[in-house]
C-alpha positions as CSV (number, residue, x, y, z in Angstrom):
1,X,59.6,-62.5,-12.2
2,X,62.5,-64.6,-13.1
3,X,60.8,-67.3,-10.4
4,X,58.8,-67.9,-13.4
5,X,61.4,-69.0,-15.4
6,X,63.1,-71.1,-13.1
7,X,59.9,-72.8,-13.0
8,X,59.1,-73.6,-16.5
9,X,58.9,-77.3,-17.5
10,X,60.0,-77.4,-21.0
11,X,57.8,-80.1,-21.5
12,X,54.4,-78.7,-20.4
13,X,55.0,-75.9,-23.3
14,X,53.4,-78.2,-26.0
15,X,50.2,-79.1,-24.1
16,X,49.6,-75.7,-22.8
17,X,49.6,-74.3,-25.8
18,X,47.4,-76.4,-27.4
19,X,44.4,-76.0,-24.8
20,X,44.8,-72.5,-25.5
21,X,44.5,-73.6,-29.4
22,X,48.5,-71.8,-30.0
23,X,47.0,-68.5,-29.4
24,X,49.9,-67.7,-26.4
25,X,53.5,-68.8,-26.2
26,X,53.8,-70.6,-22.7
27,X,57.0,-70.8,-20.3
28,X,55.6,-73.8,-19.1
29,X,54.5,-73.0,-15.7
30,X,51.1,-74.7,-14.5
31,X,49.3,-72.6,-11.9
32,X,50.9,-74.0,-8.6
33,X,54.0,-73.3,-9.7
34,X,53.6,-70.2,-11.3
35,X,51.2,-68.7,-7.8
36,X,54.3,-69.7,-5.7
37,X,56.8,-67.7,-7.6
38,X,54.4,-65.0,-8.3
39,X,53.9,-64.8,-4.2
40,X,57.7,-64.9,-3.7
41,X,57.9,-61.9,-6.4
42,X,55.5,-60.0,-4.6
43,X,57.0,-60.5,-0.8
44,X,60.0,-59.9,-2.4
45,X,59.0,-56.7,-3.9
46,X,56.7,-55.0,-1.0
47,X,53.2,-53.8,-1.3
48,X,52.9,-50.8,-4.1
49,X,53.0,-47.7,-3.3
50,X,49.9,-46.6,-5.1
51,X,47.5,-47.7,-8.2
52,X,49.9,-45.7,-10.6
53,X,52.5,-48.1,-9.4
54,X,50.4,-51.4,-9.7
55,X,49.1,-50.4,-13.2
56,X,52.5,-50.2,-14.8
57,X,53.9,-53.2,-13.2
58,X,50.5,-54.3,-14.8
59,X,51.0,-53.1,-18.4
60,X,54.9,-54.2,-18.3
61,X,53.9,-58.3,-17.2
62,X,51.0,-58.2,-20.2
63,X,53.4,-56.9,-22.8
64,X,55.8,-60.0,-22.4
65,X,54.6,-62.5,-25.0
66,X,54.4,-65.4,-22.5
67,X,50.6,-66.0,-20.9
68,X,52.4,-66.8,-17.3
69,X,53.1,-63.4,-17.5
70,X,49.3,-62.1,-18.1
71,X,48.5,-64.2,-15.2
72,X,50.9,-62.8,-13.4
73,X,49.4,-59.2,-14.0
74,X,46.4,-60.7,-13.0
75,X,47.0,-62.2,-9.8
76,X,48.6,-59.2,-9.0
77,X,46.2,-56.8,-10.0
78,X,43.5,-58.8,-7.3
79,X,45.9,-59.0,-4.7
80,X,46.3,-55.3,-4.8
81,X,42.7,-54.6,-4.9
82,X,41.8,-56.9,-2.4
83,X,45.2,-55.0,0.1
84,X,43.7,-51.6,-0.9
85,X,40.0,-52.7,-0.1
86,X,41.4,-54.2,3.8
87,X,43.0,-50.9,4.2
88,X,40.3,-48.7,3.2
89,X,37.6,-50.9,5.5
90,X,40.0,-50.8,8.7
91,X,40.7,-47.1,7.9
92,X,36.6,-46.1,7.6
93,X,36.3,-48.5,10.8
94,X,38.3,-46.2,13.1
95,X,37.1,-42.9,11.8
């Protein structure tokens, strides 16, 4: 995830935090940004190789004190779910 690093605008740290009322520390990464280098981290990586695998990458990106990280978690928690759910409906298809 160091994409998300490289993407931080020092400048953006102030205002994101304060619409999340300083509840998070932010790299300052606003969502197009931080989607594009979460997608390059993921192709870069390869599809999981099972939900074991997924929820620890999961549990590792939410115990980083940065929110971009959480969302991180997030986006790929879905895209797993949403890769598992293609392959279980084309699997079930041709059965």
């Amino acid at each position: 995830m160091s994409g998300l690093v490289d993407a931080a605008v020092t400048a953006d740290v102030g205002p994101m935090s304060a619409y999340m009322r300083h509840q998070f520390p932010f790299l300052g990464v606003k969502a197009p940004a931080r989607k594009a280098a979460v997608r390059t981290a993921f192709a870069a990586a390869g599809p999981p190789d099972d939900e074991v695998e997924v929820v620890l990458a999961v549990d590792m990106l939410w115990a980083l004190p940065e929110r971009e990280y959480s969302y991180a978690g997030c986006l790929w928690l879905a895209a797993s779910t949403r890769r598992r759910r293609l392959l279980s409906s084309t699997t079930s298809a041709g059965g």
